[in-house]
N, C-alpha and C positions, 0 to 999 in steps of 0.2 A: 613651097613659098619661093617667092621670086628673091635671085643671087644679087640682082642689081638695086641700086640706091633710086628711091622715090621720096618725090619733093613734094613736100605740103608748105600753103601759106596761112594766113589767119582771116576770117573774113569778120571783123568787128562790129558786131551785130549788139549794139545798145540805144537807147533812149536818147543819152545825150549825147550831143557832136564831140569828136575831137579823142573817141578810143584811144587807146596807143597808136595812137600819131594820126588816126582818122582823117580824111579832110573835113574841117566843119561847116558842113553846107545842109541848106534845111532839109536837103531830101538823103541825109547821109544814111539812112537808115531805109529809105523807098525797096520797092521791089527791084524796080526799074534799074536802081544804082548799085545793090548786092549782085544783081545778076551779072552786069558787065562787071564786076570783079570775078566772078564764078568763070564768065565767059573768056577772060582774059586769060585766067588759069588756064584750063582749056588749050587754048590758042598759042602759049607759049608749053607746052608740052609737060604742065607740072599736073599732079594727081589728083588734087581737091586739097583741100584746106579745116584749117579746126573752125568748128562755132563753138564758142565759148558760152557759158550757161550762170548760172545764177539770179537768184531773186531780183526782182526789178530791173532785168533785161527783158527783151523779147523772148519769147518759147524759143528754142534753139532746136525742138524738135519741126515746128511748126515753120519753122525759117528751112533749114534743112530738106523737107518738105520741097516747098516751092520753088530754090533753086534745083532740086534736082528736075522737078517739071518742066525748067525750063534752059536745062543742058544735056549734054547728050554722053560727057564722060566725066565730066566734075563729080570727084567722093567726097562726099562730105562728111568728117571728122564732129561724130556729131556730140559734145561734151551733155553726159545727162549725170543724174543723182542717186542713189538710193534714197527713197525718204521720199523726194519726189515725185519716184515713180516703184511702185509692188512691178516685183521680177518680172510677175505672168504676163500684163498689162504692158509693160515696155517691149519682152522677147516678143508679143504679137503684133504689137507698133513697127518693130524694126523689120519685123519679118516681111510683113505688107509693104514697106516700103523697101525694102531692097527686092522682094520678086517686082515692083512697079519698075525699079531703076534699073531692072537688069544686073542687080546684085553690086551696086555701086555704094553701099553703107559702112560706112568705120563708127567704131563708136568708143570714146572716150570718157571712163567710168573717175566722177570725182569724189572724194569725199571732206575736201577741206569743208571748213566752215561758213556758215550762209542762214538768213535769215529763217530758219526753220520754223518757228511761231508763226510767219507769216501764211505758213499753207499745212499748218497743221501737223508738223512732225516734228519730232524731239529724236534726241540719242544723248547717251552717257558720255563715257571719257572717253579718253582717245582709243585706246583698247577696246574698248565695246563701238566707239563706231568704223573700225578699221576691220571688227569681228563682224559686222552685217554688213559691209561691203563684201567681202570674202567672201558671207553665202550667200548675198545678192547677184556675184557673178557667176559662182558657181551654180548656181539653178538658175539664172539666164544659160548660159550654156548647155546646160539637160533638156531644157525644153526647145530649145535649137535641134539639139539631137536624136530626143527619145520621144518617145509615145508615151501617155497614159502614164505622165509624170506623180507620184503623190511623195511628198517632202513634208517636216514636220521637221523645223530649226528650232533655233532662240526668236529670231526672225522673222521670218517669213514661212508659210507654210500654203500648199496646194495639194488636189486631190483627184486623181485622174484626170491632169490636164495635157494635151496635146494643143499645140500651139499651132494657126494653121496660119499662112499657108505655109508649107515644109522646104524647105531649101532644095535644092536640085543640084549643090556639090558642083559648082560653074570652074572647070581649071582647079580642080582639087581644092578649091574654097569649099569649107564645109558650113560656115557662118562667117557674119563678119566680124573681124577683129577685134579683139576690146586692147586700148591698150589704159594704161595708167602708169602713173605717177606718182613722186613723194619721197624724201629722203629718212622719211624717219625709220627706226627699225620695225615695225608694227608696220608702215606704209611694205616697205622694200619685200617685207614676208610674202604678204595679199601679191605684190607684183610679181613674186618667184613662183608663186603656186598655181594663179588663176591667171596673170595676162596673157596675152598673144605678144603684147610690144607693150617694153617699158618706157618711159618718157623723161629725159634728162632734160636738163636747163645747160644751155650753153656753155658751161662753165670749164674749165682746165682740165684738158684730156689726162691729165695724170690722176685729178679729182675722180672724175667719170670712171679712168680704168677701176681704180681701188673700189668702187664700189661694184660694179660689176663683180669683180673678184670674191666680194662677199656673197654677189648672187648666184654664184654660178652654181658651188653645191650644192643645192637644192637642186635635187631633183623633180623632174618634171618631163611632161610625156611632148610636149610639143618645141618644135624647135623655136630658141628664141631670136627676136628680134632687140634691137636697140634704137629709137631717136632722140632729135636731141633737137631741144627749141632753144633758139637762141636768146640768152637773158634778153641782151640790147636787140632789139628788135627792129630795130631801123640800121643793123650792121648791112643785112643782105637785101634790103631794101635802097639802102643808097650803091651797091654794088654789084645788081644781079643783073641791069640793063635790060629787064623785062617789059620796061613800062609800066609797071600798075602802079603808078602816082604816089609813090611812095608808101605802100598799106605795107602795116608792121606783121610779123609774126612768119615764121617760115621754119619749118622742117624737115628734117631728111629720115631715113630708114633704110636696113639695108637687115638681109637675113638670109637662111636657109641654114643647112647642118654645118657649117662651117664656124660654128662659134661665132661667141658678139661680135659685130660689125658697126660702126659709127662714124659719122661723119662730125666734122667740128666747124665751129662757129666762126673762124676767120674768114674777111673777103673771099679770098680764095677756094672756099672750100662750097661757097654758094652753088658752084661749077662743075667741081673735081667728085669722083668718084669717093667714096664713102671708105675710111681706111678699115682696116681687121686688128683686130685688139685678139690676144690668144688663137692659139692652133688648137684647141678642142673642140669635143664635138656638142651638140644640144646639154643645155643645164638637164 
């Protein structure tokens, strides 16, 4: 995994005008007008950006999609569900679209709350839907990896499935990254055991360390990552002097074996390399 900090922004993909800080204009939502956001990323040397997801937005997978059609290094951060979408059916969606994009796919696994009557899907309390995200990433992940997958959860279950097309391991990428979020303790678990990259909120690098510190024991086989979106999201928007007309949401990342690494939310750090929190080595 890459030592240096990578910047992600948000691309506000809804219905109505005026997203977190959106310009509201009738085409704010067009092909036409996500793309030259996508493009402008791109062009100022940041990595892709999040699409956020939820009922009575746009498909986020189906957005995602189109701008990677129509860029040539823009990742797109692509926020999907459990519930949503069954493990197999998604890990073969992504799969197809990252061999199309040249392996340009993030993916950002949510499980807050959301109209779920509306498409057919329920969950229990917190604990039980924090418990099928866990094996929702975790058998997304297998079938990323393995052949002739057969799984039998609480869950979700499959039976001799091989997910095609199969990754090709591009730069020691073996799939693409799931990262996720969530400060609760039942969140924070699922994120020590199953993410690639955990997702902080902006907040007080003192805040952020402590919890790290809670995550770090947990063991786990792959080295971690840490980002962090910035609560106010029009910080590094009014201060990156990239140009993109003030669009909210913006991220950094930073990893490899060298223990968590994070970058923080002041002006300054829109810029600056990504600091190192502890001298150990992977959770």
């Amino acid at each position: 995994m890459s030592t240096s900090p990578e910047f992600l922004w948000y691309i506000p993909n809804d219905v109505k005008a005026g997203h977190r800080g959106d310009t509201a204009t009738d085409d704010h939502n067009g092909l036409d007008t996500l793309t030259a956001q996508a493009k402008a990323i791109e062009r100022h040397g940041w990595k892709g950006a999040l699409i956020g997801t939820g009922w009575g937005r746009p498909d986020t997978f189906t957005v995602a999609t189109a701008l990677a059609a129509r860029t040539t290094t823009f990742e797109p951060l692509i926020a999907i569900r459990p519930g949503y979408w069954k493990p197999a059916n998604f890990a073969s969606a992504a799969a197809t679209l990252d061999q199309l994009s040249e392996g340009r796919v993030r993916v950002n696994i949510v499980s807050g709350h959301d109209e779920l009557a509306a498409y057919g899907d329920t969950e229990g309390n917190q604990s039980q839907r924090y418990a099928r995200t866990k094996e929702f990433m975790r058998l997304v992940r297998r079938l990323w990896t393995e052949e002739n997958v057969s799984f039998a959860g609480e869950h979700f279950r499959v039976t001799g499935s091989t997910v095609v097309p199969r990754f090709e391991g591009r730069n020691g990428r073996l799939h693409p990254k799931l990262y996720f979020g969530g400060a609760s303790e039942a969140a924070e678990q699922v994120a020590a055991s199953e993410a690639d990259v955990q997702l902080f909120w902006g907040e007080p690098l003192d805040g952020v360390r402590e919890r790290i510190d809670r995550l770090q024991p947990n063991p786990r086989p792959r080295s971690p990552l840490a980002a962090i979106w910035p609560e106010d999201h029009d910080t590094c928007s009014r201060y990156n002097g990239t140009g993109m007309g003030g669009r909210r949401g913006q991220g950094s990342e930073n990893g490899g074996g060298q223990g968590w690494q994070l970058a923080g939310s002041s002006p300054d750090s829109c810029h600056r390399p990504a600091t190192p929190f502890g001298s150990g080595g992977s959770r």
